[in-house]
Each structure stands twice: as structure tokens, then as C-alpha cells.
C-alpha positions, 0 to 999 in steps of 0.5 A: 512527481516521482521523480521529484520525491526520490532524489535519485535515479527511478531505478535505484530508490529505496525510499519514496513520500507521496503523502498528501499528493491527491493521487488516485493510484500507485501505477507508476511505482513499477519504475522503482523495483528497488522500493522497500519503504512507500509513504502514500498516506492521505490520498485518493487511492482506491485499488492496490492493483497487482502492478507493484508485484515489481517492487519486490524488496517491499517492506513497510507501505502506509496507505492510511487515511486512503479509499482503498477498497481493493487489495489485489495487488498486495497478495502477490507478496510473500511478506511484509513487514508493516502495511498501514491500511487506517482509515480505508474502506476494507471488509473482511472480503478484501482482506482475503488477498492478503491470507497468504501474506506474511504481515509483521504489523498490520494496521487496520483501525478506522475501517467501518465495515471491519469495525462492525463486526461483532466478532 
């Protein structure tokens, strides 16, 4: 599938579109550490596990409209420009992996355990 959406080598792409695939993970992204843009919108994705720590030029991921739960992996980061995490399942607890991240665009709307929040 990967393969299919970046239309150059694995190693080289910079750019991949796995919308609206079904897919339940992100674990074969390992074989593009070039990767800087992730459109991975409307699947069912649930955990963001510390395997894309090999994507290190990584700058602008959509997750919207996911299951995601589980950040883990996003904290390995040091920065990032914009994360679109709409329409997930995340709570204040999740987000703690990502205290040390620095997010120049953070999307977070849509989430029902954030949204209950009075505060």
C-alpha cells in the first residue's frame, strides 16, 4: 500500500496520503524515514506507537477522524509543526506524551473526553 501512494522509492518519500484505507496502524512508516507530511485521516487507527520515532524529519501529520487513544509514539519528537488529532478518543491523560513536544498547530476538537472538561 505504501508503496502504491508515494510513487518513489520508500526510502525517499517525503509525502504519503493513507486516507480512508481502513488501516489499524502506522507500523510500516519505519521504511520511510524521509517522511515530512502523513495524511492518515479516517481510519482505524488507534495507538501512534514509538515506531514512527524513525521519521524524524516529520512536520505536519493528520490523524483526524481516527480511534486513536494512545499517543506514545508522538512524544519522541522535539517538534512538530501541526498534528490534526480531530474526532479521536483522547484525554487529558494521553496528551501528557506530548507536554514536551513543541506543536505549532495542534487540533484537538471532537475528542469527547477533552470536551467535558469544565475547564
Amino acid at each position: 500500500l505504501l508503496r502504491s501512494q508515494v510513487g518513489c522509492r520508500l526510502v525517499d518519500a517525503v509525502y504519503v496520503d493513507l486516507s480512508n484505507r481502513q488501516l489499524v496502524s502506522l507500523d510500516n512508516l519505519s521504511v520511510c524515514p524521509k517522511l515530512q507530511t502523513v495524511f492518515a485521516d479516517q481510519n482505524e487507527i488507534d495507538a501512534i506507537l514509538s515506531n514512527i520515532i524513525t521519521c524524524r524529519e516529520l512536520w505536519k501529520l493528520d490523524l483526524s477522524s481516527n480511534r486513536i487513544r494512545c499517543l506514545e509514539g508522538l512524544g519522541c519528537f522535539y517538534s512538530l509543526g501541526t498534528i490534526n488529532l480531530a474526532n479521536n478518543s483522547i484525554s487529558w491523560t494521553d496528551l501528557q506524551h506530548l507536554r514536551h513536544v513543541h506543536i505549532l498547530d495542534l487540533r484537538l476538537y471532537g475528542n469527547k473526553d477533552l470536551e467535558r472538561d469544565p475547564n
